[in-house]
VMD Tcl script that builds the backbone (N, CA, C; Angstrom):
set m [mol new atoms 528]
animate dup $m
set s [atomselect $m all]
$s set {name element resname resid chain x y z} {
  {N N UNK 1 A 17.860 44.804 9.215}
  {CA C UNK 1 A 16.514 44.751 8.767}
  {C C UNK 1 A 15.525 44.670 9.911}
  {N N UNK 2 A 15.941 44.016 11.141}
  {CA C UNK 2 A 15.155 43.800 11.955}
  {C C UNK 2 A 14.930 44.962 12.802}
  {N N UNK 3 A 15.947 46.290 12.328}
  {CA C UNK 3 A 16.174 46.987 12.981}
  {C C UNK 3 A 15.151 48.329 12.674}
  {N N UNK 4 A 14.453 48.117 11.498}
  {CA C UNK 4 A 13.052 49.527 10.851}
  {C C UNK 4 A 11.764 48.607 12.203}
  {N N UNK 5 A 11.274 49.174 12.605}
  {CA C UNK 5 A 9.959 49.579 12.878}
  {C C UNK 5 A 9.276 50.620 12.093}
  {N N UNK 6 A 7.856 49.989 11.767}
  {CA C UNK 6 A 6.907 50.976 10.825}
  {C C UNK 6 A 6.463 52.187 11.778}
  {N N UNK 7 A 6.517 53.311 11.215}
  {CA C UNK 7 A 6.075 54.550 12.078}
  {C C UNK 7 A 5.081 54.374 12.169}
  {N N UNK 8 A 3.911 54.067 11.589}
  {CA C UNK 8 A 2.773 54.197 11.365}
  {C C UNK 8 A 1.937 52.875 11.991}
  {N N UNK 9 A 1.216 52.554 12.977}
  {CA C UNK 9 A 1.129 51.039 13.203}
  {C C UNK 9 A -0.279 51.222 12.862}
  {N N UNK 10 A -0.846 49.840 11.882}
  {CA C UNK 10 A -2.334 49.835 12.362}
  {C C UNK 10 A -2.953 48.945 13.193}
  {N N UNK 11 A -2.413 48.607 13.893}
  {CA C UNK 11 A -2.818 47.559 15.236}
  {C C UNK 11 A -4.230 48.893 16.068}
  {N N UNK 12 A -5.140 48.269 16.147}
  {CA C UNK 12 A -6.320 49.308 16.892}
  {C C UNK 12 A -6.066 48.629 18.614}
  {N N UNK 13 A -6.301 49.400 19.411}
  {CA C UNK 13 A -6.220 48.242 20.788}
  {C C UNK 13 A -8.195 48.920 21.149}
  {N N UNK 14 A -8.394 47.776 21.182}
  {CA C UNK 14 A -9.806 47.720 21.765}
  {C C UNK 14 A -10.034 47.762 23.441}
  {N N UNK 15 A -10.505 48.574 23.596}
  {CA C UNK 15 A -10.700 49.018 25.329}
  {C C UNK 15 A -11.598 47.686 25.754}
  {N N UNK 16 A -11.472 47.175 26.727}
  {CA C UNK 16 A -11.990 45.852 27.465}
  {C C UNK 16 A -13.483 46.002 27.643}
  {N N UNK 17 A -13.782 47.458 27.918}
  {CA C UNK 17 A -15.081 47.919 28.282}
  {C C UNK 17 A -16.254 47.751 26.675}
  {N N UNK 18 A -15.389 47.999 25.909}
  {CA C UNK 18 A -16.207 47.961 24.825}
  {C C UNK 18 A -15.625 46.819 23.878}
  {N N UNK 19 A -14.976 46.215 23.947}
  {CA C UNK 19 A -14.761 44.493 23.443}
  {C C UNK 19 A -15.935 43.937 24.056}
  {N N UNK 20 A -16.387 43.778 25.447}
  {CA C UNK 20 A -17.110 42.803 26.179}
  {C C UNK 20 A -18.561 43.066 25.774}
  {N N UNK 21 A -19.224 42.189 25.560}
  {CA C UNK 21 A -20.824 42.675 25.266}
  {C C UNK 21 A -21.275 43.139 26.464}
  {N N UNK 22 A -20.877 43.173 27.429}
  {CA C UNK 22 A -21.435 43.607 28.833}
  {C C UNK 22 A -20.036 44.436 29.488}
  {N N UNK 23 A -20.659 45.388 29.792}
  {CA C UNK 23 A -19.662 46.341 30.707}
  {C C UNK 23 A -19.287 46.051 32.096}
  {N N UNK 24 A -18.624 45.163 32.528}
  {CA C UNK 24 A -18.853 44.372 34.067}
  {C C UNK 24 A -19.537 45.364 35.063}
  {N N UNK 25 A -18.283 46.723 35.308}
  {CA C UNK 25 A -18.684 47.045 35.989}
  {C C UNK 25 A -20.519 47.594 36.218}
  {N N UNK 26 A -20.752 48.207 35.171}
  {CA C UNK 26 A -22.153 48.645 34.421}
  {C C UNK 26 A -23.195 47.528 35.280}
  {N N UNK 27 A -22.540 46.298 34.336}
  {CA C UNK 27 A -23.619 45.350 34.961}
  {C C UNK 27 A -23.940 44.861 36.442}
  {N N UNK 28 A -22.629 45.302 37.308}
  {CA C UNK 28 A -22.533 44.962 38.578}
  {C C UNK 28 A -23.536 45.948 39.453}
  {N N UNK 29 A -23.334 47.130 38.750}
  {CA C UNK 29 A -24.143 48.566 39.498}
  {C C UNK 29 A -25.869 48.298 39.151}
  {N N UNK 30 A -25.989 47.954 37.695}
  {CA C UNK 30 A -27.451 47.588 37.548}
  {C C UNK 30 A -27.902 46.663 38.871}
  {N N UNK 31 A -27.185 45.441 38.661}
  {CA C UNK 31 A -27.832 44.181 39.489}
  {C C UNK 31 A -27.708 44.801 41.063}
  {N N UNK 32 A -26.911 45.735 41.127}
  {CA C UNK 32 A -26.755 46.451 42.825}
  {C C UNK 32 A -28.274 47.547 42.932}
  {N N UNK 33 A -28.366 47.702 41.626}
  {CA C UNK 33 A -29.931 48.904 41.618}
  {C C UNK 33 A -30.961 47.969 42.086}
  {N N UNK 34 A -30.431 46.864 40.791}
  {CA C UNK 34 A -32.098 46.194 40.699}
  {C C UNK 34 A -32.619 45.505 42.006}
  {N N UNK 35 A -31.085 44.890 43.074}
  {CA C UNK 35 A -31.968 44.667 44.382}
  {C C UNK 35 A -32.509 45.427 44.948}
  {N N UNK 36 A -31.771 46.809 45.019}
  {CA C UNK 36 A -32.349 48.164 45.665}
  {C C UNK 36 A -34.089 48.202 45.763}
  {N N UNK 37 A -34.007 48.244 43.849}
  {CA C UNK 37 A -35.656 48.315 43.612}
  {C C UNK 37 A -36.201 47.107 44.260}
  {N N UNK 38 A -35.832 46.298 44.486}
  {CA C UNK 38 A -36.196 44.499 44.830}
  {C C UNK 38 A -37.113 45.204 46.523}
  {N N UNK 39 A -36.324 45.563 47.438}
  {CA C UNK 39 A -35.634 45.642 48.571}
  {C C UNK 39 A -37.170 46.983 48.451}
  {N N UNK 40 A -37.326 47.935 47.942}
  {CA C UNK 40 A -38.058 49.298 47.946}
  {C C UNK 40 A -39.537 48.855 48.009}
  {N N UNK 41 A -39.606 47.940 46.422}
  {CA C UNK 41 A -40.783 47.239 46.294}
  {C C UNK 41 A -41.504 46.325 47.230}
  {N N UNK 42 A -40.290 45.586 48.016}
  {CA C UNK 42 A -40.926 45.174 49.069}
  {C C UNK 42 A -41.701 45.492 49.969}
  {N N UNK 43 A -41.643 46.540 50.847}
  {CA C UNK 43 A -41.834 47.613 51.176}
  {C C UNK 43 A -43.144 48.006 50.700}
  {N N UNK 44 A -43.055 48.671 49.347}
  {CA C UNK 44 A -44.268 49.039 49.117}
  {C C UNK 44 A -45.520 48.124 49.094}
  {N N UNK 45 A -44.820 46.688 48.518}
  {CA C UNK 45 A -46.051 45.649 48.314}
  {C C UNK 45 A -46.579 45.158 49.768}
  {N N UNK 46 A -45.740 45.550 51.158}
  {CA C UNK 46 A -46.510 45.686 52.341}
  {C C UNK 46 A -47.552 46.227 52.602}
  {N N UNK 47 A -46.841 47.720 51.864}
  {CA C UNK 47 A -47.945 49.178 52.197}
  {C C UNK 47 A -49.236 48.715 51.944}
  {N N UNK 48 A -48.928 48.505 50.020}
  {CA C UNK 48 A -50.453 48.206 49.221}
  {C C UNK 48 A -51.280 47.029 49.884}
  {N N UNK 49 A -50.873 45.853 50.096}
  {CA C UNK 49 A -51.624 44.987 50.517}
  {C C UNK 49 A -53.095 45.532 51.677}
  {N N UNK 50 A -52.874 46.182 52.724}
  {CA C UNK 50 A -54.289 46.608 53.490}
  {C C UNK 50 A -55.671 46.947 52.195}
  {N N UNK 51 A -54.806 47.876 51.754}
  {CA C UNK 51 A -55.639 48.416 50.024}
  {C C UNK 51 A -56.342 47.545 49.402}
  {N N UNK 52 A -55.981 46.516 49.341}
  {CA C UNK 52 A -57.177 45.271 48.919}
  {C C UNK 52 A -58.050 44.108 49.886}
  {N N UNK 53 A -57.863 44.723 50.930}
  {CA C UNK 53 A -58.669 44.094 51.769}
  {C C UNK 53 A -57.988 42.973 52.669}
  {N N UNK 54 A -56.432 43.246 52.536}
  {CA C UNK 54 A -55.689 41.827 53.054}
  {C C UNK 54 A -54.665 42.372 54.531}
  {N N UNK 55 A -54.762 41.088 55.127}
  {CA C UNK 55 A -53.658 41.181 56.053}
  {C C UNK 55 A -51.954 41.123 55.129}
  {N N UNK 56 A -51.402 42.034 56.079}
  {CA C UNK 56 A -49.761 41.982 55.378}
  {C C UNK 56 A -49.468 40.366 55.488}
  {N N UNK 57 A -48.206 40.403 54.491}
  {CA C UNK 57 A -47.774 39.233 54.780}
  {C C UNK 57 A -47.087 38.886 55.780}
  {N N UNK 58 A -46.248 39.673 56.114}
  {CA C UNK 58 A -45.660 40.120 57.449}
  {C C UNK 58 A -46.116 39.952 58.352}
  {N N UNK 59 A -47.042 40.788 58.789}
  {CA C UNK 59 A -48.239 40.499 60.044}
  {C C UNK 59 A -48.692 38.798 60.292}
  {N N UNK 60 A -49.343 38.285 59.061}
  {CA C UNK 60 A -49.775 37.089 59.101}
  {C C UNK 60 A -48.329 35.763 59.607}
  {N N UNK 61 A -47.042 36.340 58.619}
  {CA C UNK 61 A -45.785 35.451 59.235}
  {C C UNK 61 A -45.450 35.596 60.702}
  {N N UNK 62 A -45.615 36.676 61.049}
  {CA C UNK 62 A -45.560 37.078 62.526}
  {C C UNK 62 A -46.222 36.328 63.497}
  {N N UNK 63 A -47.595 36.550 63.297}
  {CA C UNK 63 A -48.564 35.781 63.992}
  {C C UNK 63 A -48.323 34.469 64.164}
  {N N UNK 64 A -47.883 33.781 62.812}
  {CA C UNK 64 A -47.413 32.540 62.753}
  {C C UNK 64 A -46.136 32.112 63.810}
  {N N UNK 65 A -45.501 32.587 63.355}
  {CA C UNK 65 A -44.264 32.949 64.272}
  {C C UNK 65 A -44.193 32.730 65.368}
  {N N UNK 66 A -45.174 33.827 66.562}
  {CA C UNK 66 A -45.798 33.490 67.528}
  {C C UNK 66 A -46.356 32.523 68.293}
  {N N UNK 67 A -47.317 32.407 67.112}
  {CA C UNK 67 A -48.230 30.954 67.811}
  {C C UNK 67 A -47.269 29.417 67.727}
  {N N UNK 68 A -46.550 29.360 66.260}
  {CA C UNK 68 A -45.871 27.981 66.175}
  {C C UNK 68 A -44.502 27.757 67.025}
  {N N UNK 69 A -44.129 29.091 66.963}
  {CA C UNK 69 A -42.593 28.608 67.039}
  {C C UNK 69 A -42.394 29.865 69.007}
  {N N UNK 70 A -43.104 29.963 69.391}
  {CA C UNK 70 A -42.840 30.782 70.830}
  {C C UNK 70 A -42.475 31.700 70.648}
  {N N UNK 71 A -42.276 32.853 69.355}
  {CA C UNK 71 A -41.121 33.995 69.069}
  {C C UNK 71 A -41.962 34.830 69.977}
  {N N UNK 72 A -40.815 35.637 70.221}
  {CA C UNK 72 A -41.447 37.460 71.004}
  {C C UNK 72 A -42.215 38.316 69.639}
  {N N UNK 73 A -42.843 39.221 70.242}
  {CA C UNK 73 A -43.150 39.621 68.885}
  {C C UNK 73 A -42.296 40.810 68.206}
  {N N UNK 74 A -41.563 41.002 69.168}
  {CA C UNK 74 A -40.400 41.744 67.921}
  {C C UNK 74 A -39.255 41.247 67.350}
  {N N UNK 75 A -39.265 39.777 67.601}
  {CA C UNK 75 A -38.761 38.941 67.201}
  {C C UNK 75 A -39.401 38.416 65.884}
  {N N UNK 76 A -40.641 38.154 65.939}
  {CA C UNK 76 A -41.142 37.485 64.970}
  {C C UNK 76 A -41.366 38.812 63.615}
  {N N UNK 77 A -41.357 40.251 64.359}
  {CA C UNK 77 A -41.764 40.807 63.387}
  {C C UNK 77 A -40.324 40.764 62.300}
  {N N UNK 78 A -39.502 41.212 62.986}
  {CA C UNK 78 A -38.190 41.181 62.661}
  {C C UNK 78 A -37.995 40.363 61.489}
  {N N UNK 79 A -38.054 38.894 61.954}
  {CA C UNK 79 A -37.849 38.063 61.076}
  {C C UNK 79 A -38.866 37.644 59.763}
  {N N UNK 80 A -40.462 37.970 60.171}
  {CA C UNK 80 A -40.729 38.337 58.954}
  {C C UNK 80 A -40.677 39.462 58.053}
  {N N UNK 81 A -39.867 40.631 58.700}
  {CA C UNK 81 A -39.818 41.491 57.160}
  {C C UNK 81 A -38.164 41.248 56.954}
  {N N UNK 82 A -37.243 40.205 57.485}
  {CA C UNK 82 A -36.276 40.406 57.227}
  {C C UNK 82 A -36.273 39.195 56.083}
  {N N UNK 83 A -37.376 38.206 56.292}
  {CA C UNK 83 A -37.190 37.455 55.429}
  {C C UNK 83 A -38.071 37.885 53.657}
  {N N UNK 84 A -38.867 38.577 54.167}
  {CA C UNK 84 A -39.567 39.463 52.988}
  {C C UNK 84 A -38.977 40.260 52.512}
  {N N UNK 85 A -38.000 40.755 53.045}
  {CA C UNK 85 A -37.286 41.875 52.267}
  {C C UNK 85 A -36.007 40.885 51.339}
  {N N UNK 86 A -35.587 39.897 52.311}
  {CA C UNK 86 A -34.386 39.370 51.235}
  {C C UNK 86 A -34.891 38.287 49.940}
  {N N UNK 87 A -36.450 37.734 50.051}
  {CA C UNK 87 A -37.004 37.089 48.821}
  {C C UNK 87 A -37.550 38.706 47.721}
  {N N UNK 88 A -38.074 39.843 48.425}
  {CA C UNK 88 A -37.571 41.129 47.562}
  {C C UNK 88 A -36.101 41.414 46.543}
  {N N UNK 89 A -35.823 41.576 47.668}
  {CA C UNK 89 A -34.126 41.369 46.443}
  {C C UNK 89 A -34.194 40.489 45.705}
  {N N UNK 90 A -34.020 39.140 45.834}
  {CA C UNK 90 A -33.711 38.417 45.208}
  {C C UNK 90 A -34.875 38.676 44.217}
  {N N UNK 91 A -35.924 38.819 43.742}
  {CA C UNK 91 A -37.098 38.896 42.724}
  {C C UNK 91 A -36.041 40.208 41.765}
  {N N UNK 92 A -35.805 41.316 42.641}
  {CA C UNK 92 A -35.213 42.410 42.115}
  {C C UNK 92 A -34.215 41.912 41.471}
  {N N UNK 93 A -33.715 41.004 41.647}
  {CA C UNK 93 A -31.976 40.617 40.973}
  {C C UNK 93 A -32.593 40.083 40.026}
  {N N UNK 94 A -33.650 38.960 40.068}
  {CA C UNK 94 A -34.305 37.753 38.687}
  {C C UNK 94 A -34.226 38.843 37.800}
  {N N UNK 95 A -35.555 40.390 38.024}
  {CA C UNK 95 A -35.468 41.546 36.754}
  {C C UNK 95 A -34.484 41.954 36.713}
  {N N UNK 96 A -33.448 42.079 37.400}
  {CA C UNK 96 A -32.051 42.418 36.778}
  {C C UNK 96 A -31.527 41.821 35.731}
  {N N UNK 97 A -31.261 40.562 36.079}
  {CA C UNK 97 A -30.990 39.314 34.926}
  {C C UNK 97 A -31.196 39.130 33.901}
  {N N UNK 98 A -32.979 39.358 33.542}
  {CA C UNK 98 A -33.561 39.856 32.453}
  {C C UNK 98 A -33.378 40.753 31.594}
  {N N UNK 99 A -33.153 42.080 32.064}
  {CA C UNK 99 A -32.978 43.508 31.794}
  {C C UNK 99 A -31.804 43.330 30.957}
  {N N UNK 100 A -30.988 42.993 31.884}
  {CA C UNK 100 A -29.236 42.655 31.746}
  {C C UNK 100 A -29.009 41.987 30.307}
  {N N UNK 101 A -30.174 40.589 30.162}
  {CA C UNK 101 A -29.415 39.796 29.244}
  {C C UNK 101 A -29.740 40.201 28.160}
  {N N UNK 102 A -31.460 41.136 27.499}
  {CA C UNK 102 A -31.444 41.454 26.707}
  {C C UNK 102 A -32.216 42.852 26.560}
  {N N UNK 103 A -32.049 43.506 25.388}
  {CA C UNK 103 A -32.563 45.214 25.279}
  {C C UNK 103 A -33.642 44.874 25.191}
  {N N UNK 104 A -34.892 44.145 24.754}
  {CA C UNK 104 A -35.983 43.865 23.881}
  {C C UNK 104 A -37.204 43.957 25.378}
  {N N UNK 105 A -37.806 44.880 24.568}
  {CA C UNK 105 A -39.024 45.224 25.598}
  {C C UNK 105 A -40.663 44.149 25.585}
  {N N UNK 106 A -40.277 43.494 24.512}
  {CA C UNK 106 A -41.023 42.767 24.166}
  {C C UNK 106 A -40.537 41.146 25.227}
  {N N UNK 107 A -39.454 40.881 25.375}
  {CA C UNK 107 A -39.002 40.109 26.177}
  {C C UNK 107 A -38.979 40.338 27.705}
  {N N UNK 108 A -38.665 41.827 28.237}
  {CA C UNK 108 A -38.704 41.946 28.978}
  {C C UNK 108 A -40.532 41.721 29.801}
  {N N UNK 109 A -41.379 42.477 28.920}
  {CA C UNK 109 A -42.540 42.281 29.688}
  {C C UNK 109 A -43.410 40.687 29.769}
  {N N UNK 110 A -42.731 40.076 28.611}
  {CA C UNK 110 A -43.081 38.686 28.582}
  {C C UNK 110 A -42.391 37.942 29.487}
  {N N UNK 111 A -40.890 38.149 30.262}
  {CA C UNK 111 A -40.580 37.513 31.558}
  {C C UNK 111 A -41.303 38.316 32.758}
  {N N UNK 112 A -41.671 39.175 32.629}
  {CA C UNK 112 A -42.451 40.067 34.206}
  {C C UNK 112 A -43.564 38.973 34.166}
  {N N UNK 113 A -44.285 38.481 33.197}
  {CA C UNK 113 A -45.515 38.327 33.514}
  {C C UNK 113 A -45.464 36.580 33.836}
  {N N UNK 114 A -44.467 36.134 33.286}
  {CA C UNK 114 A -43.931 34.626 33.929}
  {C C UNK 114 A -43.713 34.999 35.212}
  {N N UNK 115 A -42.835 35.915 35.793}
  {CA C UNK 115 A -42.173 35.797 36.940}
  {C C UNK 115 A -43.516 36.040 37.807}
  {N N UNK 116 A -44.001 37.131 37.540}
  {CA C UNK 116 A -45.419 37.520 38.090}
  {C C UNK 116 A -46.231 36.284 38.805}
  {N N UNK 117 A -46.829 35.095 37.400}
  {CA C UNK 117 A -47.383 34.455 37.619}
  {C C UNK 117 A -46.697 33.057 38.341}
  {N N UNK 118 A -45.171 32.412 38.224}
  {CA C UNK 118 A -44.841 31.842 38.867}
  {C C UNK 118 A -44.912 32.465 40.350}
  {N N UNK 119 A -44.274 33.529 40.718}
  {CA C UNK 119 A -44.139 33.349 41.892}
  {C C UNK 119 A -45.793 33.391 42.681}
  {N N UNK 120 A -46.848 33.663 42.019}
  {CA C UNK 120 A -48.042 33.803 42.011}
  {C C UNK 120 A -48.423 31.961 42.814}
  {N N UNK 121 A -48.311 31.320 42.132}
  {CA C UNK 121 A -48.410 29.612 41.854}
  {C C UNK 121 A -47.859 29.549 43.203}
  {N N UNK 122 A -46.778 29.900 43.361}
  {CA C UNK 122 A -45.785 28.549 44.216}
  {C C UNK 122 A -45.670 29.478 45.777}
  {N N UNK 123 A -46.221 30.981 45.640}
  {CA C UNK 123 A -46.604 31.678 47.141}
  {C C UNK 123 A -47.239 31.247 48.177}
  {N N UNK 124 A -48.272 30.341 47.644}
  {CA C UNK 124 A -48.566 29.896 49.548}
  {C C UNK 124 A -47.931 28.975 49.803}
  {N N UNK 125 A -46.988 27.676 49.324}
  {CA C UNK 125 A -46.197 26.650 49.846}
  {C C UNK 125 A -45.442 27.120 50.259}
  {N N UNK 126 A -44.428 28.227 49.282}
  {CA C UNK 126 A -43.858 28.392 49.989}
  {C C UNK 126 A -43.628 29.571 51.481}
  {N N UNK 127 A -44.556 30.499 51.451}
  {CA C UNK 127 A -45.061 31.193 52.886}
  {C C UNK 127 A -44.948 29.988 54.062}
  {N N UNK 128 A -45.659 28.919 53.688}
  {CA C UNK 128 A -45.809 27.990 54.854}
  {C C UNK 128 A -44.459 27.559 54.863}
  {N N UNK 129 A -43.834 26.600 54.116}
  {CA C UNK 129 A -42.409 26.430 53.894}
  {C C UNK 129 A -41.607 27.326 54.960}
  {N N UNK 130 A -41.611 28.818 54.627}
  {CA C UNK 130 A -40.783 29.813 55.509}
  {C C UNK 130 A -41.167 29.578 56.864}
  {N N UNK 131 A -42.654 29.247 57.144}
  {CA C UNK 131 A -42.925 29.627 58.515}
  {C C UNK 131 A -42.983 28.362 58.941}
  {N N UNK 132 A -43.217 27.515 58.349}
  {CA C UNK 132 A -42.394 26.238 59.215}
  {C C UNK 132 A -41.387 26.096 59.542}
  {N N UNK 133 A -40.060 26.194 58.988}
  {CA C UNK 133 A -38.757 26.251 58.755}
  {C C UNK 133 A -38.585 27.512 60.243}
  {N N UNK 134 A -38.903 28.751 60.195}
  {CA C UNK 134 A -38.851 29.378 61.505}
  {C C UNK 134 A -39.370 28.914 62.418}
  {N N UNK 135 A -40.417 28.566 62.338}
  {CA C UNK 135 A -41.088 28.460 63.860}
  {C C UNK 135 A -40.416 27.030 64.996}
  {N N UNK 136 A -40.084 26.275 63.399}
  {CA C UNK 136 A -39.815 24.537 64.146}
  {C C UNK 136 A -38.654 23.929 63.439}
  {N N UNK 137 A -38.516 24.849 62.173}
  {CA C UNK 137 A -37.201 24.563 61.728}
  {C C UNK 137 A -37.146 23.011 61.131}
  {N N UNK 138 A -38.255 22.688 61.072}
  {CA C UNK 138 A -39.038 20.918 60.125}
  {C C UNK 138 A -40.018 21.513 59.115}
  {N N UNK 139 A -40.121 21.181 58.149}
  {CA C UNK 139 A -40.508 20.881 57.048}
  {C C UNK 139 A -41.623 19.596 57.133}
  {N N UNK 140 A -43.066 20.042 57.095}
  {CA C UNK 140 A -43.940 18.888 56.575}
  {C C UNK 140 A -44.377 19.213 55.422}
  {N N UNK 141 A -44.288 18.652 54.684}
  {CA C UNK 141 A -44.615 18.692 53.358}
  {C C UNK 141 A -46.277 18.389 53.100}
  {N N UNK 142 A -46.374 17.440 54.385}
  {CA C UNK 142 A -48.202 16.937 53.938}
  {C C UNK 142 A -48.883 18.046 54.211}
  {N N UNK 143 A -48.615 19.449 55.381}
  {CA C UNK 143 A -49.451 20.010 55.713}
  {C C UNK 143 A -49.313 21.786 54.563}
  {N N UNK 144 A -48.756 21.328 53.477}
  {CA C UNK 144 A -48.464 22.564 52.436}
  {C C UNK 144 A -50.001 22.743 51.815}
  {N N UNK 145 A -50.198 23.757 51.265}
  {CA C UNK 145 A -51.235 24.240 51.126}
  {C C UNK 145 A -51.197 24.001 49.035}
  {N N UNK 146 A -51.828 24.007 48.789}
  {CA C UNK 146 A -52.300 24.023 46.859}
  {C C UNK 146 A -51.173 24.914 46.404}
  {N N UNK 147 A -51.025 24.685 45.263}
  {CA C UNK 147 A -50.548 26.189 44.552}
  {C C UNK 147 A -51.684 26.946 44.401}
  {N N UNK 148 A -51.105 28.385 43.721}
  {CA C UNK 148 A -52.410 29.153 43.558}
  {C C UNK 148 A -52.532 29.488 42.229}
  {N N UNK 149 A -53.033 28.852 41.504}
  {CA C UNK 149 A -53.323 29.032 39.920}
  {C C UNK 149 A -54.218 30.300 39.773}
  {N N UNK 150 A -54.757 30.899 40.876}
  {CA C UNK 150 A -56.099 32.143 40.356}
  {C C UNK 150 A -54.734 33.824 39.558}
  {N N UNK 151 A -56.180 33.709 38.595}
  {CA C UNK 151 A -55.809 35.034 38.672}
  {C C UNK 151 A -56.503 36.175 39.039}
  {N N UNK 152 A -55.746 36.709 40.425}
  {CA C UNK 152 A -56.400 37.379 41.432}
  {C C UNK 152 A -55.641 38.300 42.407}
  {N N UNK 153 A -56.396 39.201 42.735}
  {CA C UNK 153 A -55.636 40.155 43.329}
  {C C UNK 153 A -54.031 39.788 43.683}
  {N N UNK 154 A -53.487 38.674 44.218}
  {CA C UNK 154 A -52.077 38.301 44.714}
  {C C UNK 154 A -50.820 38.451 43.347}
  {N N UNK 155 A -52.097 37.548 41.802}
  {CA C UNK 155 A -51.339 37.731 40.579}
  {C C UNK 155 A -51.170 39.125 40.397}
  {N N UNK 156 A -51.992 39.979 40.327}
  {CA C UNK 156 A -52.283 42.038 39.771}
  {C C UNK 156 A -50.968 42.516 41.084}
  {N N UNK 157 A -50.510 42.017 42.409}
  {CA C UNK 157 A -49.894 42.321 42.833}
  {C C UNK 157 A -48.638 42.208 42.918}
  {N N UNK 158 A -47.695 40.791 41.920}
  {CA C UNK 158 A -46.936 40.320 41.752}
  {C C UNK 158 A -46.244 40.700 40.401}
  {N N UNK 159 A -47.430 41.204 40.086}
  {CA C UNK 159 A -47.355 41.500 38.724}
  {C C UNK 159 A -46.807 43.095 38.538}
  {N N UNK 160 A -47.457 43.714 39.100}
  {CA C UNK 160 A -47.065 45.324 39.419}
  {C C UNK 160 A -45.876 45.318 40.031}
  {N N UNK 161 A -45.601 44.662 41.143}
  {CA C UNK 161 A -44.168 44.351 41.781}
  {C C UNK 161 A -42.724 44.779 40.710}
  {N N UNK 162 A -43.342 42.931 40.047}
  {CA C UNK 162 A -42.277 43.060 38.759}
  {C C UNK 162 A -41.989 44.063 37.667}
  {N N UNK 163 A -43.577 44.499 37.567}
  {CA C UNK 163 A -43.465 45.684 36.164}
  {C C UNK 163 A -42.592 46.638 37.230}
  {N N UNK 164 A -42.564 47.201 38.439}
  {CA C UNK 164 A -42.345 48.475 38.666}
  {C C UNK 164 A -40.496 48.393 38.071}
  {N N UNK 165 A -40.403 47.205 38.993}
  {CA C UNK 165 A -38.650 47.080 38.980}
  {C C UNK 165 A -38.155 47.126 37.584}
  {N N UNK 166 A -38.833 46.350 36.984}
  {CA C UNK 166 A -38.556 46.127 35.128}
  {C C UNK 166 A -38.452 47.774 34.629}
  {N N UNK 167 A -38.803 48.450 34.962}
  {CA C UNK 167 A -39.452 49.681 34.329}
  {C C UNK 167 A -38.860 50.947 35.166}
  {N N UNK 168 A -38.010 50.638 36.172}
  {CA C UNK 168 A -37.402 51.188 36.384}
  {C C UNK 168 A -36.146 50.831 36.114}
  {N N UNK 169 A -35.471 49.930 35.892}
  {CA C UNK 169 A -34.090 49.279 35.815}
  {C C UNK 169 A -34.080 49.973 34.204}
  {N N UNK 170 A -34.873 49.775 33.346}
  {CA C UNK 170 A -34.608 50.064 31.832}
  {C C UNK 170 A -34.682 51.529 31.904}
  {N N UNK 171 A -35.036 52.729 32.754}
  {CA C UNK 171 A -34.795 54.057 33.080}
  {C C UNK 171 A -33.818 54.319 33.467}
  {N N UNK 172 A -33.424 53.268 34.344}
  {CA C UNK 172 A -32.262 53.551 35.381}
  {C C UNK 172 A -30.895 53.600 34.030}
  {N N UNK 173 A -31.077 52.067 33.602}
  {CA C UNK 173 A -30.089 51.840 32.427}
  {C C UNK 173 A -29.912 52.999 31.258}
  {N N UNK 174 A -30.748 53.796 31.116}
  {CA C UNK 174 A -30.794 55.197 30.014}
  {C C UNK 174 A -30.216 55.923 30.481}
  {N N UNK 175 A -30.151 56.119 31.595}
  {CA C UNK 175 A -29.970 57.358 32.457}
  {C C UNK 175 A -28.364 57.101 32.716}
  {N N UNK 176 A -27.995 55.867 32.847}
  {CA C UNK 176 A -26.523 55.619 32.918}
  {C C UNK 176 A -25.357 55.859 31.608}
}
mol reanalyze $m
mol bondsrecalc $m
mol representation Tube
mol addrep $m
């Protein structure tokens, strides 16, 4: 008796890729885009900045650089777009995260405009933060500057940042 096997089996085997609500690999290549865009945007939000009447951020960390901490200046430049480019990514990965966790466009533009406006708030402490930490590698906390609650050219720029990446990652994701 033990010896019939049914010809016919209905056992289904479910492929791993489509059991998982998330496709690992899928999701690994997004979050590898979305720093890309992180990393691009950076970049551009250099370019744009003259466009509104401002010194780069770069330039200004540089200078800092210089004056606090003795750097050369291709030293200092160095290190401020190397450190601007890797808080880029990382912003690019946050809209990854987002993108990633849910389809809803309605969610998505309602975290751009948090992320927008937090990192909006907490940008000049921490700018100084960075350029203390380089120049002297100490941390004073008394000499940190306000948050920046305005909404003002820095928010419209943080903000575009995020929409671009958001809005490309959900293209990117169609297209995959």
């Amino acid at each position: 008796m033990h010896d019939q096997i049914p010809k016919q089996s209905h056992i289904t085997v479910v492929e791993p890729a489509k059991y998982n609500s998330l496709n690992r690999p899928r999701e690994a290549e997004t979050l590898l885009m979305a720093c890309l865009f992180g990393a691009v945007m950076g970049f551009v939000f250099i370019g744009i900045q003259p466009l509104f009447g401002m010194d780069t951020l770069t330039s200004r960390h540089a200078a800092a650089y210089q004056q606090l901490g003795g750097w050369g200046s291709a030293a200092a430049i160095s290190i401020a777009w190397a450190a601007h480019i890797a808080v880029s990514v990382c912003y690019g990965l946050l809209c990854g995260l987002v993108v990633l966790r849910t389809a809803r466009l309605d969610v998505v533009l309602f975290a751009t405009i948090v992320l927008a406006w937090l990192t909006t708030i907490v940008a000049p402490p921490a700018n100084v933060i960075i350029v203390q930490f380089v120049s002297s590698r100490e941390i004073q906390l008394s000499q940190l500057p306000d948050f920046n609650f305005s909404v003002d050219v820095k928010f419209v720029l943080h903000l575009v940042f995020f929409a671009v990446i958001s809005v490309a990652l959900f293209r990117y994701m169609k297209k995959t």
